[in-house]
C-alpha positions in Angstrom: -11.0 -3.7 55.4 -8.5 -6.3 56.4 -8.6 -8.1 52.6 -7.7 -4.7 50.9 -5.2 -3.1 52.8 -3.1 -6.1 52.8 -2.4 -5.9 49.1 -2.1 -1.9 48.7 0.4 -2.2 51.5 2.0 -4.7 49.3 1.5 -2.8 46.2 3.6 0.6 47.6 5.9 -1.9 49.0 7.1 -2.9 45.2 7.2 0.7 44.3 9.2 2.0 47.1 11.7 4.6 45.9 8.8 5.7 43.6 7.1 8.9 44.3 3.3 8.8 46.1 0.8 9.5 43.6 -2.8 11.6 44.6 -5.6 9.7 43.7 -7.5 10.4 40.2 -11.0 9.8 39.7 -12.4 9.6 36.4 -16.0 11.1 35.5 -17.6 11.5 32.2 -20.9 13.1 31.5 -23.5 13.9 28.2 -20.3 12.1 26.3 -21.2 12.2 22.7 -18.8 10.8 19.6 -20.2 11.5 15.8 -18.0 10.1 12.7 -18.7 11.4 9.4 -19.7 8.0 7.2 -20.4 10.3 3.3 -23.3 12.5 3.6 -24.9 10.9 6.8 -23.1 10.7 10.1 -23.1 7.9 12.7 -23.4 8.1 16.5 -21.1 5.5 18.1 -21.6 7.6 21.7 -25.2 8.2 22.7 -24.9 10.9 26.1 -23.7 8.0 28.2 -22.1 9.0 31.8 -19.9 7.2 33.8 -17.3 7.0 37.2 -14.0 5.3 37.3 -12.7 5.4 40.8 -9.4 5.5 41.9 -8.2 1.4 43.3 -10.3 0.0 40.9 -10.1 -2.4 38.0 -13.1 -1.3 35.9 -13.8 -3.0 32.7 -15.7 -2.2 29.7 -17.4 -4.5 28.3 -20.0 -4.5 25.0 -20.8 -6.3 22.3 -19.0 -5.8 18.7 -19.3 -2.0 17.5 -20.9 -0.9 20.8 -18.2 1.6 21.3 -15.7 -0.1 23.9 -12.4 1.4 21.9 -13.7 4.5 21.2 -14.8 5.5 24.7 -11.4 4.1 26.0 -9.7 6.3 23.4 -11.8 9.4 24.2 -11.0 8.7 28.0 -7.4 8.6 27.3 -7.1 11.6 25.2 -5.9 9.3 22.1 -9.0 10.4 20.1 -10.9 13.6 21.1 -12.2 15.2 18.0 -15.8 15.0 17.2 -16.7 14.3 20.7 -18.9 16.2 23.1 -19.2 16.3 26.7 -17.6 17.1 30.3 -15.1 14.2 31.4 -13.8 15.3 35.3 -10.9 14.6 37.0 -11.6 14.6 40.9 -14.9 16.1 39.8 -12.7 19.1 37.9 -13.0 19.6 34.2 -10.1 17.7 32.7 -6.9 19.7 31.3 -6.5 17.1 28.2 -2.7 18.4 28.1 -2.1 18.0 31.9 -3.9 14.4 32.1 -1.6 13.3 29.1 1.0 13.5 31.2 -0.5 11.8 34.4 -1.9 8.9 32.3 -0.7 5.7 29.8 -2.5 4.1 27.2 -1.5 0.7 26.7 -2.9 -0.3 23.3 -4.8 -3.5 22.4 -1.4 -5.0 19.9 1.9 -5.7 21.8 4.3 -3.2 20.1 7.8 -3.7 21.6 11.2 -2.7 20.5 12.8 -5.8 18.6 16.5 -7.2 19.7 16.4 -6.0 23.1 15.9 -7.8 26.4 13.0 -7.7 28.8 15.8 -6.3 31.4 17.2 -3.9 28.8 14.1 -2.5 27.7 12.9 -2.2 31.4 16.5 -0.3 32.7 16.3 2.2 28.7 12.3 3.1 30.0 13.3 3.7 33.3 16.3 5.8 32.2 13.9 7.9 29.9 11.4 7.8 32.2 13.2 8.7 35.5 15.8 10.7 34.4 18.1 11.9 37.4 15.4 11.7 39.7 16.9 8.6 40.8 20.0 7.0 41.0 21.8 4.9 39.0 21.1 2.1 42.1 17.5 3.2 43.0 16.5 2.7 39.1 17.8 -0.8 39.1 15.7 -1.3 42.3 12.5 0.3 40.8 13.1 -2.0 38.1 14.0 -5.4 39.7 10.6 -4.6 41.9 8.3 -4.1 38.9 9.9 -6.9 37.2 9.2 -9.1 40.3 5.9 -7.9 40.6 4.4 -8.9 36.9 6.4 -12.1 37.7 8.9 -11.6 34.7 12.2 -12.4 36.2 12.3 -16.1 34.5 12.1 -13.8 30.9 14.6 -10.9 32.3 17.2 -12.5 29.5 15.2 -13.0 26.9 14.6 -11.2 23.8 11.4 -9.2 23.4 10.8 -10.7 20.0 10.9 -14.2 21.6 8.6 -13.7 24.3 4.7 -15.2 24.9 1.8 -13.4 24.0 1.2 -13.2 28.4 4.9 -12.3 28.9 4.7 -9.4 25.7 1.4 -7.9 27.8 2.7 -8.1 30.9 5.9 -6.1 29.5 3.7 -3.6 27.9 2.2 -3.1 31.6 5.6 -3.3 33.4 6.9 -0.7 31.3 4.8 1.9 31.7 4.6 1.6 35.8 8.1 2.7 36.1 7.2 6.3 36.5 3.9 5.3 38.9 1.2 6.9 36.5 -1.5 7.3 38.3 -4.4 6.3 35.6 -3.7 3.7 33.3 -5.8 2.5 30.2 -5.9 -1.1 28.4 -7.2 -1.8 25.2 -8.2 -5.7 25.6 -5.4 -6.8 27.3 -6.2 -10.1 27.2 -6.7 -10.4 23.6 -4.7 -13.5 21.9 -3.7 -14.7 25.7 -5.4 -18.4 26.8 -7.7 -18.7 29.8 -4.9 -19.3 32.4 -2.7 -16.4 30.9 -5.6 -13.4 30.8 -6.6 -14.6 34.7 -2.3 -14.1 35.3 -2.6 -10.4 33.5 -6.1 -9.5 34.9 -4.5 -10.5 38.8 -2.1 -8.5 38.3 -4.4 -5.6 36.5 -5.8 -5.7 40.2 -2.6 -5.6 42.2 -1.7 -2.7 40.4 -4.8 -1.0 40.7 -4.8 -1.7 44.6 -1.6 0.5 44.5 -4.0 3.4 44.6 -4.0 3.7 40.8 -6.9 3.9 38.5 -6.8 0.9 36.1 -9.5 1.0 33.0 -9.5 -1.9 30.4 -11.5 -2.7 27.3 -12.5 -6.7 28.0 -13.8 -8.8 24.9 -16.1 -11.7 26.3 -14.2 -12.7 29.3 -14.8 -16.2 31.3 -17.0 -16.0 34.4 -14.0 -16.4 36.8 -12.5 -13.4 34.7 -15.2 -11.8 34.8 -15.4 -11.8 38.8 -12.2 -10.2 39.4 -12.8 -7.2 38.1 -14.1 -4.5 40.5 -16.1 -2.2 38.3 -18.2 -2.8 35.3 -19.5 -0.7 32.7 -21.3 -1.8 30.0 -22.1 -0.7 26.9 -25.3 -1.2 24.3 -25.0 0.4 21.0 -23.5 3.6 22.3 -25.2 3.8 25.6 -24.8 2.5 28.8 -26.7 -0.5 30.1 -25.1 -1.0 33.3 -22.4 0.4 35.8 -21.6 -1.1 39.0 -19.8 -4.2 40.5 -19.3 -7.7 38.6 -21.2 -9.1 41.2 -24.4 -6.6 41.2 -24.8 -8.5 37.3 -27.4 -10.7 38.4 -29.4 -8.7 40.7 -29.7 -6.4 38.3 -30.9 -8.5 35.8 -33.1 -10.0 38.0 -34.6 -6.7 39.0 -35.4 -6.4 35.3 -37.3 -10.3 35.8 -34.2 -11.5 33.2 -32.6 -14.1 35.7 -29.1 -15.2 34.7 -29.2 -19.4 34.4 -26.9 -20.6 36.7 -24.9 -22.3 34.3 -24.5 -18.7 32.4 -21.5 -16.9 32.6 -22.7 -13.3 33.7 -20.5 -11.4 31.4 -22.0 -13.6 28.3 -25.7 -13.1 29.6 -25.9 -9.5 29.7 -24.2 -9.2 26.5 -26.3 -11.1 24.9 -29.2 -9.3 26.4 -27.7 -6.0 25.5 -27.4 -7.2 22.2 -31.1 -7.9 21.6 -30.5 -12.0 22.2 -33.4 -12.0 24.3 -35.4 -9.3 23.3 -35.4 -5.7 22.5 -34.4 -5.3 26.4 -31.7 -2.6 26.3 -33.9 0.3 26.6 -34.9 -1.1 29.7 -31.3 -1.4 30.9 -30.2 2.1 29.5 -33.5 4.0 31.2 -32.9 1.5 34.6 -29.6 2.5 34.6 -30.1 6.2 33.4 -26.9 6.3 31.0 -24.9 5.9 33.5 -25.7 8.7 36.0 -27.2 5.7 38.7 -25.0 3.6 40.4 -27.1 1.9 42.5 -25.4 -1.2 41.6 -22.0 -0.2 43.3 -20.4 -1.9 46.3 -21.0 0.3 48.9 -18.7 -1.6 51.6 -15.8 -1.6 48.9 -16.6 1.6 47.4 -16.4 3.0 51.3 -12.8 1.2 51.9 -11.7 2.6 48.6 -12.8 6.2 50.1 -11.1 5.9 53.3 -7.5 4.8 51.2 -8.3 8.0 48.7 -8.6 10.3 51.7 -4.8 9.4 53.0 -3.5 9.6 50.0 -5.1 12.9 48.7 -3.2 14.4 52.2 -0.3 14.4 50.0 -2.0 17.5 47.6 -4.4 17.6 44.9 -3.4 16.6 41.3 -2.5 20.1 39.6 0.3 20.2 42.9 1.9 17.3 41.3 4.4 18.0 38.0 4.2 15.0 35.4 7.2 16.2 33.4 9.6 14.3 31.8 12.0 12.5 33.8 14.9 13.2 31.5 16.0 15.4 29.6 15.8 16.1 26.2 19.9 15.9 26.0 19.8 12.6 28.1 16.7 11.2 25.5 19.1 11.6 23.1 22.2 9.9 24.4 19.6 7.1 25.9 17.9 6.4 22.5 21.1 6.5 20.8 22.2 3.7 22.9 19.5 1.6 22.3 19.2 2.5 18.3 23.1 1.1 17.5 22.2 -2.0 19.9 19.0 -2.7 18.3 21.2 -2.4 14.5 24.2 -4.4 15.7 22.3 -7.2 16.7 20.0 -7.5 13.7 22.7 -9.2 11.7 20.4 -10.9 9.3 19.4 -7.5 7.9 23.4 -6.4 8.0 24.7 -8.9 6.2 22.0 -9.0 3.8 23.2 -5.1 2.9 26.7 -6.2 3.1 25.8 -8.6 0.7 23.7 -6.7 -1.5 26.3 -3.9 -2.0 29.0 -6.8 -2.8 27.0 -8.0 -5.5 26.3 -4.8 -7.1 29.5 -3.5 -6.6 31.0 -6.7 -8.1 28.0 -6.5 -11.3 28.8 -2.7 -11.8 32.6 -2.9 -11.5 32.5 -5.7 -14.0 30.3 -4.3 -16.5 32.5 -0.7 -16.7 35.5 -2.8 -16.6 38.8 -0.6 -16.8 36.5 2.4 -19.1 37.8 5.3 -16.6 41.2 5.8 -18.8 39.9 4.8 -22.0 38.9 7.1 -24.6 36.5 5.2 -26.4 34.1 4.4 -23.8 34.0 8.1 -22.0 30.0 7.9 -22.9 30.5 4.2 -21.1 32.5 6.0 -18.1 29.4 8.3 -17.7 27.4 5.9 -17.3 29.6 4.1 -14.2 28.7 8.0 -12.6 25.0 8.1 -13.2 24.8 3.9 -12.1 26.3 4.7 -8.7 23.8 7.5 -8.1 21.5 5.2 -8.5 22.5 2.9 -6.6 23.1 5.3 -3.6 19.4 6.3 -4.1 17.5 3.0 -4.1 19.1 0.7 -1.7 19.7 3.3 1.7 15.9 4.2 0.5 14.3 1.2 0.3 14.8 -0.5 3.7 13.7 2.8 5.0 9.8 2.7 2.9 9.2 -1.0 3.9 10.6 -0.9 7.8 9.9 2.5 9.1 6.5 2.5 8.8 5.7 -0.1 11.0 9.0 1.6 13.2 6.6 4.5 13.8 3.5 2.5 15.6 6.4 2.0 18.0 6.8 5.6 18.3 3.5 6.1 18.4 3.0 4.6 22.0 5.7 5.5 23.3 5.7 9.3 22.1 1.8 9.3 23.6 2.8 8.0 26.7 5.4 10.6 27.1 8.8 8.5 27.1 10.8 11.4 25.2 10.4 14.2 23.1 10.0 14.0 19.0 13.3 16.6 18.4 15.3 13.8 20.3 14.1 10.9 19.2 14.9 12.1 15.6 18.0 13.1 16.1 18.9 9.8 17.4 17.5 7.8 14.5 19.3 10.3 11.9 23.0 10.0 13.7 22.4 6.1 14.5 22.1 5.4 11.3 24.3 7.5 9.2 27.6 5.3 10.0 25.7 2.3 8.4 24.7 4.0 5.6 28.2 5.5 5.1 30.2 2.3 5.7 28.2 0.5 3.1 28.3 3.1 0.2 32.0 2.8 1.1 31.9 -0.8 0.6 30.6 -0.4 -2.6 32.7 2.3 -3.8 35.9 0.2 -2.8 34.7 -2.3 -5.5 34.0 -0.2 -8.2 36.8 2.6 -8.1 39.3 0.6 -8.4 37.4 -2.2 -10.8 36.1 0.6 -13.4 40.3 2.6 -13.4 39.2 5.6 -12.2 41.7 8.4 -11.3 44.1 7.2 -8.6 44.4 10.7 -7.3 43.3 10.9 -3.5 41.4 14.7 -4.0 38.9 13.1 -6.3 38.6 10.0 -4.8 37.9 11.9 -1.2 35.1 14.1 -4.1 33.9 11.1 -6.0 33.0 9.1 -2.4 32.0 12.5 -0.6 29.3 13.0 -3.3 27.8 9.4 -3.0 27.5 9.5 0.5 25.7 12.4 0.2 23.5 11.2 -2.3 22.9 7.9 -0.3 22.2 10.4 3.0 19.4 12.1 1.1 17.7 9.2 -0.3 17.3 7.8 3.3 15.5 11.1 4.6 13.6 10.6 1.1 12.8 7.4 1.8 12.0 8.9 6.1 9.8 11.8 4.7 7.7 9.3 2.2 7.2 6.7 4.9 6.8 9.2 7.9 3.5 10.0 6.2 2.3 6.6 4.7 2.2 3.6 5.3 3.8 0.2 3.8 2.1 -0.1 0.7 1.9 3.6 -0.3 5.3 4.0 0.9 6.5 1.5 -1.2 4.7 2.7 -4.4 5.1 6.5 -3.7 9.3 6.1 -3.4 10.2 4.6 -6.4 7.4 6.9 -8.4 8.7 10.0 -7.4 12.6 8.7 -8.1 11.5 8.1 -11.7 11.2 12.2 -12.5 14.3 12.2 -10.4 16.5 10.0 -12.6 15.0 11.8 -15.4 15.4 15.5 -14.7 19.1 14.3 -13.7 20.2 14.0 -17.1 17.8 16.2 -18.9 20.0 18.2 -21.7 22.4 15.7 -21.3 24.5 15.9 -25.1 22.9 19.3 -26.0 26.4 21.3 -25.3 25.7 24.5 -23.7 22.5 25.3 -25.3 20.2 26.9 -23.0 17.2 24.8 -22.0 13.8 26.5 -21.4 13.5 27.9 -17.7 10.5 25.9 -16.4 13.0 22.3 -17.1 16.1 24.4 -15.5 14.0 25.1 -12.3 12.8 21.7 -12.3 16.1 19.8 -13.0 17.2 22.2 -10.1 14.9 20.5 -7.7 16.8 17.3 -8.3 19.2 15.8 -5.8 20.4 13.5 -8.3 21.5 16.5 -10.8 23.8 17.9 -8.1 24.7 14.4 -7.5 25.9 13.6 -11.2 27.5 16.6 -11.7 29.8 16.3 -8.6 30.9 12.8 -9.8 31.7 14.5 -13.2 33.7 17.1 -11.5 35.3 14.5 -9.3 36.5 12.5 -12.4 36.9 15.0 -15.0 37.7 18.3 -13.3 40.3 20.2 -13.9 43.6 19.8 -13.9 43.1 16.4 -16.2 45.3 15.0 -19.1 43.7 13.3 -22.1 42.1 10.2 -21.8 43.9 7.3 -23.6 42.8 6.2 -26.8 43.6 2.4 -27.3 46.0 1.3 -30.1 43.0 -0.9 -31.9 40.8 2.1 -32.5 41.6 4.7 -35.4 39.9 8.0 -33.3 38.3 8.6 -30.2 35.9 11.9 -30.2 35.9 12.8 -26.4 39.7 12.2 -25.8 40.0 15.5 -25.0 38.1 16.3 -21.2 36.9 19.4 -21.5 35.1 19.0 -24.6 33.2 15.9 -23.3 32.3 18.1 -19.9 30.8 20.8 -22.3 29.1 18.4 -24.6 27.8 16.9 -21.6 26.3 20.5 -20.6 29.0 20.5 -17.3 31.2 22.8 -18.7 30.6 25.5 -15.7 30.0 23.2 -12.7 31.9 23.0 -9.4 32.4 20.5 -7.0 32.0 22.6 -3.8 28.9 24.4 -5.4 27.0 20.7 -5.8 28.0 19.7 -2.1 26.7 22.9 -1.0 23.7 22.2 -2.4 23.5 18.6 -1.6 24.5 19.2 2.0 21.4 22.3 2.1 19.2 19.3 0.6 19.8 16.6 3.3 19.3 19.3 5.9 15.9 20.3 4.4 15.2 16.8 4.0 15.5 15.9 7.5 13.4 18.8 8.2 10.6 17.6 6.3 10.5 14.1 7.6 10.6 15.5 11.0 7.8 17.6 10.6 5.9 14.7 8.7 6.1 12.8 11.4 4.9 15.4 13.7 1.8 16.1 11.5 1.5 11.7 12.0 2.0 11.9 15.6 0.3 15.4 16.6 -1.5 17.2 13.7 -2.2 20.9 13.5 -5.3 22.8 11.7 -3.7 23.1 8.9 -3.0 19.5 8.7 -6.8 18.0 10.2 -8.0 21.0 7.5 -6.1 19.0 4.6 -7.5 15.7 5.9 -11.5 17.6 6.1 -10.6 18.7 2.6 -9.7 15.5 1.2 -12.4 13.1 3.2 -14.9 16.0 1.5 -13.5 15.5 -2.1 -13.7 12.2 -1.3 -17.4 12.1 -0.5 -18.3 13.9 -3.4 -16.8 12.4 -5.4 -18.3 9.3 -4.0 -21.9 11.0 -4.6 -21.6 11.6 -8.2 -20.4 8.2 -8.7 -23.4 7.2 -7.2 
């Protein structure tokens, strides 16, 4: 009794000004998981059962594609479609939506926001976690305890992207303790970590879990010393279980079942490998010994008893459903907070700023040089044109690019901490859109300060205000392009799908460009109406050439210049009737709708509705029949 009160005294010690958690004990039973694999399906969960006390480090162990992941991600709510079953909580059926918010899923890679430090990233989570719950004074303290306790104070100043593979798993784990969650799940925490590094994380795994928390984690072959620290055990044999208990009640088991361990063997590698048919087809033996899961025979009874006896003073303090999980912060403060760390996190990757400073120098220098001094002159107005339709495609490909190739991976971020509950999607959207518009504007100013001047256009400050207004608009759009693709997809597809879909773009642009006023047939209009880059175009054409403008200047070494006059070029260009104001109206309507789209995207990424998982049924359908008569 002595041995475990000592450390959950110590573990509520380094969580003091943390609020008291209840207990949670996690049951499953009859839990089923199907997947669709063409015309057949596959069972990767056979009916197994299971119980995940509260105090406990339980690890699951099986061999490769016995269904370790899948059950953690069924427990944790990450994946529950296509599985069947009852999983309690305190012997209650579970309320998926209310155990999200009680629970944190670390997942198996180390995904942690770049250009930040440990103690930076530790006081943003506790912000967004904690809110105004505490003080400015009681957060630093929360924080300086966890800190102390997963022994990160040495890395406090260090950059996350510079950190170990221990230090980057123990920072996963740090971070989501701040708000004292009382279950916590761990995809193979010790994945990628050395022998002396995954004993540090599974010690601590333990301390936590001594804090009266429920601590679950996938294990991949773990060393006999690592395997002996864990309190529970559940093992799993091609979708079933084969054994539930203590680490230590391994052997006896076996034994029972006349398969004695060596003692040279590491336990955890002996009833894998008997699970796995090593030995023998022996796992039916172990399944129907063990009855799926529902005997636990195997348990500590002593520890199980002192675990008991903690659980009953804590559950004095109310049941679960008394407690409120909510948000620590609010959505206004989620903003301001992620804000904060999105203009940090983009002044301090100068290597990516200076390559865009550097990339808009270049064009800006290429472009200006090539239209040389055309904006006056009368006999390159075709040439002058083309400056207008160059810098609207400049402003769509370089703010869209970055976007296809980073924010993809950007989102995996969002992904865990979205599930875990840091903040809300409406915030976190809003701060990515407002943190990054000043970039983008600065740098299509950049460029624009090149080639105005470079290429002689009108001096006049109206149209230069129109001329830049329009291209930052155009350059907003393509980065919610460029968000909406990638929300949606991933690198490769990303990649491929932006630049596709800005080809029909570029074209519909300056479709009926030459043809005068003609009318075109409607199903083009309503198409070249779609187009961002239309509205774009003709806004630069009605920043250059709108009235009132003189005639263009028609130089001394050339005998006649057709569009000297600027009204006939605008109607021979089909522009005759546009309007400035009209084409930022619609541009403006366009980047709204575009931000719209990639912000429902990524909600359909993040949290799918029917209509959405209908598509995906659809497709994976097509898919398989398609499949079939190939076959």
């Amino acid at each position: 009794m002595e041995s475990l009160s000592a450390p959950r005294a110590l573990g509520r010690a380094h969580l003091s000004h943390l609020p008291q958690r209840p207990p949670v004990n996690l049951s499953f039973q009859d839990l089923t998981y199907t997947v669709q694999t063409g015309k057949s399906s596959k069972v990767i969960l056979r009916s197994i059962n299971g119980d995940f006390r509260s105090g406990q480090l339980t690890a699951i162990l099986g061999p490769s594609g016995a269904g370790k992941s899948t059950l953690l991600n069924i427990l944790a709510g990450y994946r529950v479609t296509h599985a069947t079953g009852v999983v309690s909580i305190n012997g209650e059926p579970r309320d998926l939506r209310q155990f999200k918010k009680m629970s944190r899923y670390i997942m198996q890679e180390d995904l942690l926001q770049p250009y930040i430090t440990v103690q930076e990233a530790m006081s943003i989570a506790a912000d967004l976690k904690l809110g105004s719950d505490l003080s400015k004074r009681n957060k630093a303290v929360v924080v300086e305890e966890i800190v102390q306790l997963l022994r990160l104070s040495k890395a406090r100043n260090t950059a996350t992207e510079k950190l170990s593979g221990g230090e980057r798993k123990r920072l996963s784990v740090a971070l989501e303790l701040l708000n004292n969650p009382p279950v916590i799940f761990l995809d193979e925490p010790t994945t990628g970590l050395d022998d002396v590094a995954s004993s540090t994380c599974v010690s601590l795994l333990k301390r936590v879990a001594r804090g009266g928390r429920t601590v679950i984690c996938s294990i991949h072959t773990p060393s006999a010393r690592l395997f002996a620290e864990f309190d529970h055990v559940y093992v799993l044999a091609d979708g079933r279980c084969a054994y539930q208990g203590t680490s230590h009640g391994v052997v006896p088991f076996l034994n029972e079942l006349q398969l004695p361990c060596p003692k040279t063997y590491n336990p955890a590698d002996f009833i894998l490998d008997v699970s796995s048919g090593e030995y023998g087809p022996h796992a039916e033996r172990m399944v129907a010994v063990i009855e799926n899961g529902r005997c636990h025979r195997w348990r500590d009874y002593a520890l199980e008893a002192n675990y008991e006896e903690m659980e009953i003073e804590q559950l004095n303090t109310g049941g679960v459903e008394k407690h409120n999980y909510k948000h620590g912060s609010t959505p206004c403060q989620q903003f301001n907070i992620l804000l904060k760390r999105m203009i940090l996190q983009t002044i301090r990757n100068k290597y990516y700023l200076w390559l865009r400073v550097g990339l808009h120098l270049f064009l800006g220098l290429i472009i200006g040089l090539l239209f040389n001094k055309m904006g006056y002159d009368a006999s390159k107005t075709i040439f002058n044109f083309g400056f207008c339709y160059a810098c609207v495609i400049v402003m769509l490909y370089i703010p869209m690019m970055p976007v296809l190739l980073a924010f993809p991976t950007e989102i995996q971020l969002v992904k865990r901490e979205y599930f875990n509950r840091w903040y809300g999607l409406k915030p976190y959207y809003a701060a990515l859109v407002v943190s990054r518009t000043p970039a983008t504007i600065m740098f299509s100013l950049l460029y624009l300060t090149i080639t105005y001047p470079l290429t002689s256009q009108p001096l006049e400050t109206p149209r230069i205000l129109m001329f830049t207004t329009i291209c930052v608009m155009v350059a907003l759009i393509s980065e919610s392009m460029g968000t909406a693709i990638s929300s949606i997809l991933n690198v490769v597809n990303s990649v491929f799908t932006g630049p596709a879909l800005s080809v029909p773009l570029m074209l519909l642009a300056v479709y009926g460009i030459g043809s005068g006023d003609a009318p075109l047939p409607l199903v083009w209009r309503l198409a070249r109406a779609c187009s961002f880059l239309r509205y774009g175009i003709e806004g630069l054409v009605a920043a250059i050439y709108g009235p009132p403008r003189e005639d263009l200047v028609c130089p001394d070494d050339v005998d006649y210049c057709e569009y000297r006059n600027v009204a006939y070029f605008v109607q021979l260009m089909g522009m005759s009737g546009v309007s400035f104001w009209i084409d930022f109206g619609v541009l403006m309507v366009m980047l709204l709708a575009m931000n719209l789209l990639g912000y429902y995207l990524l909600r359909q990424r993040l949290s799918p509705n029917y209509a959405f998982r209908a598509i995906k049924v659809i497709g994976s359908f097509i898919k398989t029949k398609m499949s079939s008569v190939q076959g």
